[in-house]
N, C-alpha and C positions, 0 to 999 in steps of 0.2 A: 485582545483587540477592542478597540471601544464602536459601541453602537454604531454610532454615524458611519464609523470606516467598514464595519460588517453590512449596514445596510445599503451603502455605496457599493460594494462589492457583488452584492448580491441581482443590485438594479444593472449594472453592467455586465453581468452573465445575462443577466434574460434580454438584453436588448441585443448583444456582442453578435449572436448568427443572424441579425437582420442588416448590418452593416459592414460584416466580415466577407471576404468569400468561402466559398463552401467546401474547400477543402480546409482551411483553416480550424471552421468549428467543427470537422471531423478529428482533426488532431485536438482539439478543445476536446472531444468528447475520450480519447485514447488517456490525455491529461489527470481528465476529471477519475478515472477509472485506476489509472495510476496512485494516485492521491489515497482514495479510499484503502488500498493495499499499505501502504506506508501509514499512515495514519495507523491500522494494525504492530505495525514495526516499533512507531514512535512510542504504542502501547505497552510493549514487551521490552522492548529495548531500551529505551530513553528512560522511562516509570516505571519498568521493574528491575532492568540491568539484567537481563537475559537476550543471549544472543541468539538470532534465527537467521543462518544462511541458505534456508529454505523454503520461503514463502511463496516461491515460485511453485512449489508443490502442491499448494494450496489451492492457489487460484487455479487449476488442470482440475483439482477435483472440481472447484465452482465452474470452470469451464465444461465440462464434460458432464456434468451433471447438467445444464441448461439445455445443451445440445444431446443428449437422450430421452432428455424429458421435450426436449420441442419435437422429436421424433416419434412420440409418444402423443402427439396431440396437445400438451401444455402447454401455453402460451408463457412469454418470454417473462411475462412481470410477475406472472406466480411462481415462475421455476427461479427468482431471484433470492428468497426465500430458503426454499430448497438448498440452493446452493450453500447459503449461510450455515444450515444447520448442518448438510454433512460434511464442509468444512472446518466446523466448528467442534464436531466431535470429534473427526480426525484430530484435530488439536489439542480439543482435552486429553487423547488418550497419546500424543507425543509426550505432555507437557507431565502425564502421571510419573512416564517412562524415564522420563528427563529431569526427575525430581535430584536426583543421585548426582545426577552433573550438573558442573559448573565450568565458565571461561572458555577456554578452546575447547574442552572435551562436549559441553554440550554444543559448540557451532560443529561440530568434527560431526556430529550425531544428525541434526540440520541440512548439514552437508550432503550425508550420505542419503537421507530421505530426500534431495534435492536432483541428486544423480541416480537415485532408482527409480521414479517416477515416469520416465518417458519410458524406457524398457517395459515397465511393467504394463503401460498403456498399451505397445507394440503388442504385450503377450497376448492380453485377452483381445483378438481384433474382432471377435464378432459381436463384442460392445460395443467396442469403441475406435472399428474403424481400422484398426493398426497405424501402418507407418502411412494411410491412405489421408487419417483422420476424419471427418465428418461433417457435412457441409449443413448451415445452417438457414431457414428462411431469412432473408432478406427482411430490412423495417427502413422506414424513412429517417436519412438523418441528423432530420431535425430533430423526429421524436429521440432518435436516442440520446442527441446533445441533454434531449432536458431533462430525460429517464434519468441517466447518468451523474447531471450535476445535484440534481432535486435528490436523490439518492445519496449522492457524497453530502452535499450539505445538512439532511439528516442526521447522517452516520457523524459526521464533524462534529454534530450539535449536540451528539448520543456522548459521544467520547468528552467533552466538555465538562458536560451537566457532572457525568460519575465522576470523573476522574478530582471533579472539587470535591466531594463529599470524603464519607469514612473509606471508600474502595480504592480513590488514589493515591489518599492519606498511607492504607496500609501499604500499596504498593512501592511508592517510597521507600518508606519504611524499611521494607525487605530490600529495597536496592541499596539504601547507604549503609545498612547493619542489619542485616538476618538475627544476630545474636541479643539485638537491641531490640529490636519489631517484636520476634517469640514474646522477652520479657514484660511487652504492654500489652501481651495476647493477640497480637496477628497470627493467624494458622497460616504457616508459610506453604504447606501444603494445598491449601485451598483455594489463597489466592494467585501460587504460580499456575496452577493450571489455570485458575478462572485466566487471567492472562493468554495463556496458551493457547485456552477455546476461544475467547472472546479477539485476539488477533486474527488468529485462524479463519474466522467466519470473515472478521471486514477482510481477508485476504481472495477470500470465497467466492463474497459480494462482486471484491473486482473483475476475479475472473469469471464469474457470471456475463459481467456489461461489456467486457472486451471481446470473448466470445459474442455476444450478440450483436458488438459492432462491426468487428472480421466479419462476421456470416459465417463461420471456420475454425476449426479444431485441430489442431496436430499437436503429436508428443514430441513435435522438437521444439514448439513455440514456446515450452514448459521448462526446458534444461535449464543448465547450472548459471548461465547469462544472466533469465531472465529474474533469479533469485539476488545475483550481486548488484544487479541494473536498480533492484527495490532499496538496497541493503544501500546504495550511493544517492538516491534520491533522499533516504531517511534524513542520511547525515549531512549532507549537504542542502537538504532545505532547513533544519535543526534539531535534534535528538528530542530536545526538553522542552519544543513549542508542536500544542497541535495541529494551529494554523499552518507551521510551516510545512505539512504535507502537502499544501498546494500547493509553492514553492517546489519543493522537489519533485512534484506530477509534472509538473510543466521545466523545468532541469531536463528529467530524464526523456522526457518527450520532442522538446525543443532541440536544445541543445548540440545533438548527433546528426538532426538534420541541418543548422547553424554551421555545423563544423564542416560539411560536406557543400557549403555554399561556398566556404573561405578556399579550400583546398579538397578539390574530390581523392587524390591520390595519397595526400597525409590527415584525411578526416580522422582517424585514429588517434595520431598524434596532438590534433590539434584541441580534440573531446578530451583527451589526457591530462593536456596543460593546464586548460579550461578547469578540469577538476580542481587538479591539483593550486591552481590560484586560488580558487574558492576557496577549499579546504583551509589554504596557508594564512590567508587574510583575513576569513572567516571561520576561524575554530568553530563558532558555538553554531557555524551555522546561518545562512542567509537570514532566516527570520528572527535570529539572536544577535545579528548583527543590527536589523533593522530595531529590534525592540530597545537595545543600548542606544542608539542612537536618537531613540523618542526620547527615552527618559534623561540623557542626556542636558547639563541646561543649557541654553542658546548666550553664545557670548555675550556679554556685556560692551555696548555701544560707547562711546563717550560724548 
């Protein structure tokens, strides 16, 4: 994206809950948090070619780690952190596990850490609450619209910076030839898991700020949904652009309730179709659509 349109973009967030109403930039804030989780996806997926049907899992640990640590006395913006890092190691130590698969067998793998996650929350409930889950302080929200974006926008700006240098170079690499990457000395071991952890965490992140914007924790928020809901925002905002995780933050968030405005009784079908137009007229993706489109050259007049 060029300058001028990143910092246009940027001046319209911070102005957008002074002119919106206020349930709006709460869903602005569910968005922004959405976003930073895909962004994670775009990581793995798009730039390494490794699939995750289970990010949903992720964000339950960043959730429930914010929410035991606010129970614990830790305030929200430290325990954001937190939630990164054991996120992020859960990830690294999927991503070790995960070296072995590939294609379906590792989304099959994804999968199932996706559908044991709420159970497993249930078990232990004098952590974490059980099937009761765990109610969180409450925060103004404004503050969290901005916690939230100022946070995605970091995290956007983090993934940018690496992913130009030697880090997304290798990671490429290993997604168009593993056999070709080893021979110019990328350690495929090293950087699928960096991948792994480092999704993992911006997955963490999000569910840190959702947790904090719910007030609220349950292990059914976390199921197999909420991994496929990440997995269709990915590619439907664009696999191979990092921007376009805003894009699909605000798809997955918008959208469902859009479809429930046109037809409450076929909102289902209607989020369906929806997709599936996107999908068919936009292969690479809404923000791959829009970039062709830039670069595009504008007819000649006569």
């Amino acid at each position: 994206m060029k300058p001028a349109l990143i910092g246009a973009f940027v001046v319209a967030m911070a102005i957008l809950p002074m002119v919106i109403p206020q349930f709006l930039s709460f869903q602005l804030t569910y968005a922004g948090a959405y976003t930073i989780a895909i962004v994670g996806l775009v990581i793995l997926i798009g730039k390494t070619g490794q699939i995750s049907l289970g990010h949903g899992a992720f964000m339950a640990v960043g959730g429930y780690t914010v929410a035991i640590l606010a129970h614990s006395g830790v305030g929200y913006i430290l325990s954001i952190p937190a939630a990164a890092i054991t996120a992020g190691v859960l990830g690294v130590g999927l991503g070790a596990i995960a070296l072995r698969l590939e294609g379906i067998y590792l989304a099959l793998a994804t999968f199932a850490l996706a559908a044991s996650i709420p159970p497993l929350i249930k078990r232990f409930s004098s952590i974490t609450g059980g099937a009761m889950g765990i109610t969180l302080p409450s925060h103004s929200e404004l503050e969290l619209y901005y916690v939230t974006w100022i946070v995605a926008g970091l995290l956007l700006l983090l993934a940018y910076l690496v992913l130009r240098g030697r880090v997304g170079l290798s990671l490429r690499a290993l997604r168009d030839s593993e056999a070709a990457a080893v021979s110019f000395g990328v350690n495929p071991v090293f950087y699928k898991t960096l991948a792994f952890g480092w999704s993992a965490a911006y997955a963490g992140v999000a569910g840190a700020l959702l947790a904090d914007a719910t007030a609220y924790v349950s292990p059914d928020v976390y199921g197999i949904p909420l991994s496929l809901t990440l997995l269709v925002g990915a590619v439907v905002g664009g696999l191979d652009m990092i921007w376009g995780a805003i894009l699909g933050g605000a798809v997955i968030e918008f959208l469902p309730l859009w479809s429930q405005k046109i037809n409450p009784a076929f909102s289902s079908v209607v989020y369906g179709v929806a997709l599936v137009a996107i999908i068919t007229f936009m292969p690479e993706g809404i923000a791959g659509a829009i970039a062709r489109r830039l670069r595009s050259p504008a007819p000649r007049t006569s």
